[in-house]
VEXKOLVEX-565147 format. One record per residue (C-alpha): x, y, z. Coordinates in steps of 0.25 Angstrom, whole numbers. Example, Ala and Ser with C-alpha at 12.3 -4.5 7.8 and 13.67 -1.06 7.14 Angstrom:
VEXKOLVEX-565147
49	-18	31
55	-4	29
//
This chain:
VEXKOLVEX-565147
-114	396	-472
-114	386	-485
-122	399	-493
-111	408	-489
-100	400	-495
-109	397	-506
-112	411	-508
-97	416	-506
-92	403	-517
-100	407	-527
-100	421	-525
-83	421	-526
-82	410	-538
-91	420	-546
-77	427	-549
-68	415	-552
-81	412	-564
-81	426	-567
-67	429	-569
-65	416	-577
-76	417	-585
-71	430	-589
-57	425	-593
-62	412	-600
-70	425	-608
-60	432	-609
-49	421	-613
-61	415	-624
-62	428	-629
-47	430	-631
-47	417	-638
-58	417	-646
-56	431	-653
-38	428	-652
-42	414	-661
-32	409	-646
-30	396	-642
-39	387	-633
-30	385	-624
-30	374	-610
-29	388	-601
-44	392	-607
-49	377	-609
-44	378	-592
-50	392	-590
-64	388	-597
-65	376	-589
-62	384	-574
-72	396	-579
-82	384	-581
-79	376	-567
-79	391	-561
-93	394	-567
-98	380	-563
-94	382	-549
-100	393	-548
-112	387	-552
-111	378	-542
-111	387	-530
-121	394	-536
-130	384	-536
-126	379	-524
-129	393	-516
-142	394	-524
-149	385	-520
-143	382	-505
-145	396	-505
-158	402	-504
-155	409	-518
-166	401	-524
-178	406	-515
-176	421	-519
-187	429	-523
-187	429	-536
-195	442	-539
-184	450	-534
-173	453	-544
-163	447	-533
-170	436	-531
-170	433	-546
-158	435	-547
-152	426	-539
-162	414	-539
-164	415	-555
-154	425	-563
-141	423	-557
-143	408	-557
-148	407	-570
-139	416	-577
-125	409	-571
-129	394	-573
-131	400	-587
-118	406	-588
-111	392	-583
-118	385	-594
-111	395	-604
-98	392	-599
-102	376	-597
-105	375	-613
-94	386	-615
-83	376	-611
-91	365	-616
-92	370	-629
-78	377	-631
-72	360	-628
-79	355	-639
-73	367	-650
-61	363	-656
-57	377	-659
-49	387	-650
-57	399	-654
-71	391	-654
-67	387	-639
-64	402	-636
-77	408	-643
-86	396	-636
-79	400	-622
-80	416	-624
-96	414	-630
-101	404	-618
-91	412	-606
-93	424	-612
-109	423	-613
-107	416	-598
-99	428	-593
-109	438	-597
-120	430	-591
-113	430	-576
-111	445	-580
-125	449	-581
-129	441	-570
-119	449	-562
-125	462	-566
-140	457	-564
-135	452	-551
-131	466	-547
-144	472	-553
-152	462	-546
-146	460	-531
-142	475	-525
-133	467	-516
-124	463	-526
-114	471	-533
-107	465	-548
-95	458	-539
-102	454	-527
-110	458	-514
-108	473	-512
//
């Protein structure tokens, strides 16, 4: 029962990260190559892509290992997958976007805050990307949105 609810929680919040992340990206990118403003709305929208990613985190961990994720066979590329890759690369891409915001607070500059949000997101974004597309390579159950 409690891995169910895990499982459906992390599996729907993975598009409230995503579709942040992107904007925080794509709102960095704007201000960064538009020399814009740092304004309150992308010190705000930083900030909830970061909780949102460290949620995230937090079910995951949570499902791993109160799941039995962590016993997989290792030697198969689901198993690998699962217990190391996907585990790895996502904590990786939340520390991106932890020293990202963490960074971009101590630049006094509005374009320095935008280019250190869109380098560490940005890097982050790709990072849950391809871990997306190995997902779907490594477990035939799984299509790029989802169960199929």
């Amino acid at each position: 029962m409690m891995n169910n609810i895990l499982r459906s929680a992390h599996s729907g919040w993975r598009y409230v990260v995503l579709i942040l992340l992107i904007i925080a990206v794509a709102q960095a990118l704007a201000g960064f190559f538009g020399k814009k403003a740092y304004t309150e709305g992308n010190r705000k929208l930083n900030v909830f892509t970061l909780i949102s990613a460290h949620i995230q985190v937090l079910l995951g961990l949570a499902l791993y290992f109160l799941g039995d994720w962590f016993k997989m066979d290792s030697s198969t590329p689901v198993g690998r997958y699962w217990k190391m890759e996907h585990l790895s690369i996502m904590i990786v891409a939340v520390v991106l976007i932890t020293i990202g915001n963490a960074k971009s607070k101590k630049v006094a500059d509005a374009v320095a805050k935008h280019k250190t949000i869109s380098i560490f997101f940005g890097i982050a974004l790709l990072l849950i990307l391809v871990a997306i597309a190995t997902m779907v390579k490594s477990d035939p159950s799984r299509s790029f949105f989802g169960v199929s």
